[in-house]
C-alpha positions as YAML, in Angstrom:
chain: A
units: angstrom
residues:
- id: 1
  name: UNK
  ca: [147.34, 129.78, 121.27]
- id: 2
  name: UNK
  ca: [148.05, 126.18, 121.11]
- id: 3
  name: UNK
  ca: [145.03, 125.15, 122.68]
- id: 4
  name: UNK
  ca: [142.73, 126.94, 119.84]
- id: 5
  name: UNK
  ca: [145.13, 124.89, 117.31]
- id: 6
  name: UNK
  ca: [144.06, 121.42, 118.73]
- id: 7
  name: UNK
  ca: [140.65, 121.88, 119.44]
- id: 8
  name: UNK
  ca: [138.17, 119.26, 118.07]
- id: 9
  name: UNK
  ca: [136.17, 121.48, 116.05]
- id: 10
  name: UNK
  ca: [139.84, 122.74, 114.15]
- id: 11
  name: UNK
  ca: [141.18, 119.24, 114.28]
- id: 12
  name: UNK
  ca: [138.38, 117.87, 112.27]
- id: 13
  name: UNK
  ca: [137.52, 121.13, 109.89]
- id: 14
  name: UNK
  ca: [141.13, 121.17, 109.16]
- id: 15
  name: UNK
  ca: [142.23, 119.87, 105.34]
- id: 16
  name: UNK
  ca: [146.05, 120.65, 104.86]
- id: 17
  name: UNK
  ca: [147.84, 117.68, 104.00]
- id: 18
  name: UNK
  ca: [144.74, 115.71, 102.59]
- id: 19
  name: UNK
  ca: [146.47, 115.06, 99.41]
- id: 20
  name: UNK
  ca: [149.77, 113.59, 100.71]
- id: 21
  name: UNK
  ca: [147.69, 111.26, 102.21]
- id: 22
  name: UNK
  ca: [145.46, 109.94, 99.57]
- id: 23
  name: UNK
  ca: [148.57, 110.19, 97.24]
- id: 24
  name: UNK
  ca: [150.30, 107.74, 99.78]
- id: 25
  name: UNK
  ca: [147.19, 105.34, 99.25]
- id: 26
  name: UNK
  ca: [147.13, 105.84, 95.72]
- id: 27
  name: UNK
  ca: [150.79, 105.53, 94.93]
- id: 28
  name: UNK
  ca: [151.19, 102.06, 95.43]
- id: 29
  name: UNK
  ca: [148.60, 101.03, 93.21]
- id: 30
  name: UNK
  ca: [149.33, 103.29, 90.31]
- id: 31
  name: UNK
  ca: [152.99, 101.68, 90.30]
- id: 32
  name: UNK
  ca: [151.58, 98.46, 90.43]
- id: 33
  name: UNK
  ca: [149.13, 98.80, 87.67]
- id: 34
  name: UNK
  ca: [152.06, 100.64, 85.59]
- id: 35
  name: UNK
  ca: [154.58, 97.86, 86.01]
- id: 36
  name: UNK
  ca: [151.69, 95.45, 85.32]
- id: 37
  name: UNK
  ca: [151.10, 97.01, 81.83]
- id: 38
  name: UNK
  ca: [155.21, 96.85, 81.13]
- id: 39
  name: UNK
  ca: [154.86, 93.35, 82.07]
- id: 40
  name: UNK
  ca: [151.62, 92.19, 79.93]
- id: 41
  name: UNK
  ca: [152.79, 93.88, 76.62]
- id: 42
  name: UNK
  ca: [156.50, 92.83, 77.25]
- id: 43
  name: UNK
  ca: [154.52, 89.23, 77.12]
- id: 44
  name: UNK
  ca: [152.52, 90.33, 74.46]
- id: 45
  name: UNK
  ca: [154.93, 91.42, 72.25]
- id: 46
  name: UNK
  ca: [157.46, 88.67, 72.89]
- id: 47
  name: UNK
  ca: [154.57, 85.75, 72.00]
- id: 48
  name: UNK
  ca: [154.20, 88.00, 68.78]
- id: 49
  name: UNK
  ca: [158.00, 87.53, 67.78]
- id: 50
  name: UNK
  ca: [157.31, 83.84, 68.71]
- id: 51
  name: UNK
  ca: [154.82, 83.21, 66.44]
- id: 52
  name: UNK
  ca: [156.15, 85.46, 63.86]
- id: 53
  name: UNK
  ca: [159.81, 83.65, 64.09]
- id: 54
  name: UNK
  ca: [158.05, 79.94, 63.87]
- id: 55
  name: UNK
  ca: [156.00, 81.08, 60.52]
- id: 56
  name: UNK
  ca: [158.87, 82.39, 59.28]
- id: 57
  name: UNK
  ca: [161.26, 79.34, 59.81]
- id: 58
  name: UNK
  ca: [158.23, 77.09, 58.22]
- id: 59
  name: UNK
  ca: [157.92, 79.14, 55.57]
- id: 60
  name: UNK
  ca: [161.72, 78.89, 54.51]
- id: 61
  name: UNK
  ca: [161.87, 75.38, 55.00]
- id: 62
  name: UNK
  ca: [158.96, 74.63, 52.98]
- id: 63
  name: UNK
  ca: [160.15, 76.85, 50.10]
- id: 64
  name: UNK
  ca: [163.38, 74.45, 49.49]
- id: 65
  name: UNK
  ca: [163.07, 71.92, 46.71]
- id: 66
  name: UNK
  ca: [163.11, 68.10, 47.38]
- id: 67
  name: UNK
  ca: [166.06, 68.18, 50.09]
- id: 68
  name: UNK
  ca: [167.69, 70.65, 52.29]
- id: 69
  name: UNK
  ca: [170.97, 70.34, 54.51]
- id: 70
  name: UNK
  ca: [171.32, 70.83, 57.85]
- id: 71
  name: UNK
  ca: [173.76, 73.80, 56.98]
- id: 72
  name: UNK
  ca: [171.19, 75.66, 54.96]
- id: 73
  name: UNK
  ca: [168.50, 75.40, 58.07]
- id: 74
  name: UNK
  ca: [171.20, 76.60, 59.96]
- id: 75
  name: UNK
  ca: [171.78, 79.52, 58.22]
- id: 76
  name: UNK
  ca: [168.08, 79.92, 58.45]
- id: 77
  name: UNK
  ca: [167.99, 80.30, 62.06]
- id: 78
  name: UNK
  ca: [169.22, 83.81, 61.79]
- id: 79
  name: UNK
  ca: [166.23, 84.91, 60.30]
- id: 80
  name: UNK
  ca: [164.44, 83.56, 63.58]
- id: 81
  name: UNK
  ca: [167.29, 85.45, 65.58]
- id: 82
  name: UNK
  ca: [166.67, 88.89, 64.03]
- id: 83
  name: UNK
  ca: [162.75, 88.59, 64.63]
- id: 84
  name: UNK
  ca: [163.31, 87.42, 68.37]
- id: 85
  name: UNK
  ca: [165.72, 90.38, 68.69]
- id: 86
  name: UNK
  ca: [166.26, 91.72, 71.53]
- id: 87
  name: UNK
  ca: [166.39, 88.35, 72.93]
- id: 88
  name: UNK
  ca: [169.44, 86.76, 72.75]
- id: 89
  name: UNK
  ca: [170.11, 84.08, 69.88]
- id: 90
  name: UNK
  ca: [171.00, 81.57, 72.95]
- id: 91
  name: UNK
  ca: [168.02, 81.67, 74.84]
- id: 92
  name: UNK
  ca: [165.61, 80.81, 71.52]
- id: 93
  name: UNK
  ca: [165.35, 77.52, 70.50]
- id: 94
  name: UNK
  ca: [164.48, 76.49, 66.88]
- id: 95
  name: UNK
  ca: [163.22, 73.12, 66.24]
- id: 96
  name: UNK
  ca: [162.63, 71.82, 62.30]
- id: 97
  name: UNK
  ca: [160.23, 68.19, 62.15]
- id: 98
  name: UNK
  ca: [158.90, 66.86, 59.35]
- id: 99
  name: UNK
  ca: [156.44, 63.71, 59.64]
- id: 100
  name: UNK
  ca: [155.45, 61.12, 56.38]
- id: 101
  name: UNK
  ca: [152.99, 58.56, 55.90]
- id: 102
  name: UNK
  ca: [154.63, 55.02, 55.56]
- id: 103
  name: UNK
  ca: [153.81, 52.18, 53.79]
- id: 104
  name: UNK
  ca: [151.66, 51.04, 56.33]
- id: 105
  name: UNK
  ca: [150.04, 54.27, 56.24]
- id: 106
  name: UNK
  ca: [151.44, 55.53, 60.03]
- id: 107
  name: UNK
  ca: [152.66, 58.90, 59.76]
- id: 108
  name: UNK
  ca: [156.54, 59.13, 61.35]
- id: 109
  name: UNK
  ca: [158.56, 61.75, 62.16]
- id: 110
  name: UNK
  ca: [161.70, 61.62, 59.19]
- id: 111
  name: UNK
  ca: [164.02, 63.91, 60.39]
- id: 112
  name: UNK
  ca: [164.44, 66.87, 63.26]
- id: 113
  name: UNK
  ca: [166.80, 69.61, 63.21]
- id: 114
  name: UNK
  ca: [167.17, 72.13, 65.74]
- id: 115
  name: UNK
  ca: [169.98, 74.67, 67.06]
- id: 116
  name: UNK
  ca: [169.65, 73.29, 70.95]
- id: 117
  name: UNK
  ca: [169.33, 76.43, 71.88]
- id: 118
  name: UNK
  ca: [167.06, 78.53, 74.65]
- id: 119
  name: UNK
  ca: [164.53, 76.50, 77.39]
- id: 120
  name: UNK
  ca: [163.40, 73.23, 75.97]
- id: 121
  name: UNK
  ca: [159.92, 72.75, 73.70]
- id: 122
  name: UNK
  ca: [159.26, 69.60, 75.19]
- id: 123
  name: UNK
  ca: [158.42, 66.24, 73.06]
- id: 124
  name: UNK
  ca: [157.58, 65.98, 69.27]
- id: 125
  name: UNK
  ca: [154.59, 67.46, 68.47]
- id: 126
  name: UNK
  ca: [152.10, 64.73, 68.05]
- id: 127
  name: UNK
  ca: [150.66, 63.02, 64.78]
- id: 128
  name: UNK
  ca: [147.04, 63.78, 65.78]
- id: 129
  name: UNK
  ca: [145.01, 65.03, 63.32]
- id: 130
  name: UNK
  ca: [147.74, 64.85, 60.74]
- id: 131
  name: UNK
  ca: [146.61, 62.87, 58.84]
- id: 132
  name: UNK
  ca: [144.27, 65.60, 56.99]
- id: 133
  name: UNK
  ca: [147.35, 67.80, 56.09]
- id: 134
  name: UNK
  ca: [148.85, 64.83, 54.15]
- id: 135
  name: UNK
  ca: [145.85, 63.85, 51.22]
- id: 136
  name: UNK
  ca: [148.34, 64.21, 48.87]
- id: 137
  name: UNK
  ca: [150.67, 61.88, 50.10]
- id: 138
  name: UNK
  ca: [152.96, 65.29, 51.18]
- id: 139
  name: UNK
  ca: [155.29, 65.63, 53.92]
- id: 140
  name: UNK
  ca: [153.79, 68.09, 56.77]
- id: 141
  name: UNK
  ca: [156.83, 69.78, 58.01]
- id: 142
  name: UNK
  ca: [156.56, 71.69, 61.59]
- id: 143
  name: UNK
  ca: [158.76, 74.57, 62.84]
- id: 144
  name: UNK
  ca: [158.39, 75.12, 66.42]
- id: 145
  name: UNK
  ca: [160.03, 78.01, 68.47]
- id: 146
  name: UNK
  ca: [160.68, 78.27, 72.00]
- id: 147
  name: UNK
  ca: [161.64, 81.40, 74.16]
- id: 148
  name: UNK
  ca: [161.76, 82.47, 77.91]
- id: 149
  name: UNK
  ca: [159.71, 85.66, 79.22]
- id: 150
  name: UNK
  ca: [161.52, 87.08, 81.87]
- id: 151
  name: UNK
  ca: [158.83, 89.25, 84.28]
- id: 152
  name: UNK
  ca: [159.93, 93.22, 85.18]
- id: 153
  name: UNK
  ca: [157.43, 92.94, 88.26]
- id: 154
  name: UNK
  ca: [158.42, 89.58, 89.79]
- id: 155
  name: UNK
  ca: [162.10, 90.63, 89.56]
- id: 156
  name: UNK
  ca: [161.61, 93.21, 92.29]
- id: 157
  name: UNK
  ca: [158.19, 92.69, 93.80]
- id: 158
  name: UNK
  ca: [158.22, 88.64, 94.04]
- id: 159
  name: UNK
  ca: [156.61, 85.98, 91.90]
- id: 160
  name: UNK
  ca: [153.05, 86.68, 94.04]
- id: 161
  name: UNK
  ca: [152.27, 89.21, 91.75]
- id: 162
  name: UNK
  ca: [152.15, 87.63, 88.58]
- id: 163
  name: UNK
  ca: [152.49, 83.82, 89.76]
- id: 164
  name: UNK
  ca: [155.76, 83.01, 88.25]
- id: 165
  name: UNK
  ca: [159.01, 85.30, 87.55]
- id: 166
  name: UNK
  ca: [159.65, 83.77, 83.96]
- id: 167
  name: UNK
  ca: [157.00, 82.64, 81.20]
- id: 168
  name: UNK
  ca: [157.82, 80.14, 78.48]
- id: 169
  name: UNK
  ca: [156.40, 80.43, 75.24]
- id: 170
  name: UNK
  ca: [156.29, 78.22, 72.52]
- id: 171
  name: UNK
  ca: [154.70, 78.08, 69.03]
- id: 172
  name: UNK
  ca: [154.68, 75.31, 66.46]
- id: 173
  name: UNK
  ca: [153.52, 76.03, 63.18]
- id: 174
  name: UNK
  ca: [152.52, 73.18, 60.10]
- id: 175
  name: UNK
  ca: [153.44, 73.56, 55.73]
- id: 176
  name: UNK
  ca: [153.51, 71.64, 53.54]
- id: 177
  name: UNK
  ca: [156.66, 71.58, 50.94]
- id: 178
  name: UNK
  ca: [156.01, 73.77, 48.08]
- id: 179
  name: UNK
  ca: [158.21, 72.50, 45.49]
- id: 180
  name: UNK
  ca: [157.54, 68.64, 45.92]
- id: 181
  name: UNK
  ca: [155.66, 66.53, 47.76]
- id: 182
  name: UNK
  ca: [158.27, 65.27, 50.36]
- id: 183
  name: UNK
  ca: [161.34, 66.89, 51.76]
- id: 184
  name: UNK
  ca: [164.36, 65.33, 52.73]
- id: 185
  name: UNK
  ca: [167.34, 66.51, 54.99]
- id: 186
  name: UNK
  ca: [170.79, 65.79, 55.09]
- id: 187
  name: UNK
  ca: [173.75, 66.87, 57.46]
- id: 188
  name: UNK
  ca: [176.11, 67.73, 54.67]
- id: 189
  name: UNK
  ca: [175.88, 66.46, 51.30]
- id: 190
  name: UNK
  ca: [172.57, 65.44, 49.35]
- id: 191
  name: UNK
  ca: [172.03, 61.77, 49.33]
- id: 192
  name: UNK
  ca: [175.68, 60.48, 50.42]
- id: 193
  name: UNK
  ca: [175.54, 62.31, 53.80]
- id: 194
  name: UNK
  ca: [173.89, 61.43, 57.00]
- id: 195
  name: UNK
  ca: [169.90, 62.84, 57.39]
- id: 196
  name: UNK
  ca: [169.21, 65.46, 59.68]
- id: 197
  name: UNK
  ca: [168.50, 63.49, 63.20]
...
């Protein structure tokens, strides 16, 4: 009996079990593939909140009249908070520059604000090609946020995957100030306190 089981003609014709195997190929592929997808719209949808958060902070900046204090932008970060939710208020960073032409006609960075917050956005964004945003002799005042992607895949399957376990992104958008042509900030009062630094 056990010799007609093993013979090579029933070894070879036989097909139970065929789909264990394939699903054993399969299955590491599918999970791969599926943990990929978490990963790229988890990215996705964080840069969204990025961008989103930056336009938002510009956009409330640039609405103030001719000054704004430092405790105003503060309260401001919030709104950049609530977009970036569910990331944690500490690991975003907010950072407020605005840039005017002096007399010379050089455009310098006036004041920065930020809440030191999250992973760092590097240096001050650069003058280059400012220079068209300020024809009116306007302030050009960037808001730049910063965040930290942390990767689903690399935390259990290794950085080789997706080439790193964390992603930072960072987006820096440009207004101008609505109500008047420049902006200033100050730390506490208007005019007798310190400007934002």
């Amino acid at each position: 009996m056990l010799k007609k089981l093993f013979t090579r003609k029933n070894i070879i014709l036989r097909d139970e079990g065929a789909a264990a195997i394939e699903f054993a190929f399969v299955m590491p592929f599918m999970l791969l593939v599926y943990f990929g997808l978490v990963d790229v719209t988890g990215l996705i949808s964080m840069n969204r909140r990025v961008v989103s958060a930056a336009a938002t902070m510009a956009d409330l900046v640039g609405q103030q009249k001719t000054n704004v204090l430092g405790g105003t932008i503060a309260d401001q970060y919030n709104a950049a908070y609530v977009i970036m939710q569910p990331v944690q208020s500490a690991d975003v960073r907010v950072e407020i520059f605005d840039f005017r032409t002096n007399s010379s006609g050089t455009i310098v960075q006036m004041w920065k604000t930020g809440n030191n917050k999250g992973p760092s956005c590097g240096a001050a964004p650069s003058t280059v090609g400012m220079s068209s945003l300020m024809t009116a002799s306007n302030d050009v005042i960037i808001a730049r946020v910063c965040a930290t992607y942390n990767s689903t895949v690399a935390s259990f399957m290794g950085t080789s995957i997706m080439g790193a376990a964390s992603f930072n992104l960072s987006q820096a958008i440009s207004v101008r100030p609505r109500s008047s042509l420049t902006l200033d900030c100050y730390a506490t009062t208007v005019a007798a306190g310190t400007a934002c630094t």
